[in-house]
N, C-alpha and C positions, 0 to 999 in steps of 0.2 A: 504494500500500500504506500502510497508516495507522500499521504496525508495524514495527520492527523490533528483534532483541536485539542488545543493547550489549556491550562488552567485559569488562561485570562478570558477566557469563555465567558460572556454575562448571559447567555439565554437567554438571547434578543427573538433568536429564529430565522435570521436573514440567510443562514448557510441549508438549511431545512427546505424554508420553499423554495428557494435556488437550485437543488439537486435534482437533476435530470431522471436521475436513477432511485429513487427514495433511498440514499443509502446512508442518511443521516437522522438518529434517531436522539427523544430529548431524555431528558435525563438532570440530574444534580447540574451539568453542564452537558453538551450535546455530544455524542458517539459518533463516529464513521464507523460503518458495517463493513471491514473491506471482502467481505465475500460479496457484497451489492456493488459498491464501490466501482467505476469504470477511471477514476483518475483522471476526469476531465479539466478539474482546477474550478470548476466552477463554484464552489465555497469559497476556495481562497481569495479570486476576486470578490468575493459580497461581501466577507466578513469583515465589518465596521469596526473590528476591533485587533486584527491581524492574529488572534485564535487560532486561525488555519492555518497548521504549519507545513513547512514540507518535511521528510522524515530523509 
């Protein structure tokens, strides 16, 4: 998985409805599923808070 979100996560939701693939789920802070996952980058450009990292 090329992704994953950090612990500055605020649980906005911006990276969630962005996902093409549903493969972001919520949580205490939000999850990447990387078996859903396609690794498009599209969280990382949403996320308003730079969260989505690359690994």
């Amino acid at each position: 998985m090329a992704y994953k979100i950090s612990q500055e996560c605020v649980a906005c939701g911006a990276c969630a409805a962005s996902c093409p693939s549903n493969a972001i789920n919520e949580g205490d802070i939000y999850m990447i599923d990387p078996k859903v996952c396609t690794e498009c980058g599209t969280c990382f450009d949403t996320c308003p808070t730079g969260a989505v990292v690359k690994e």
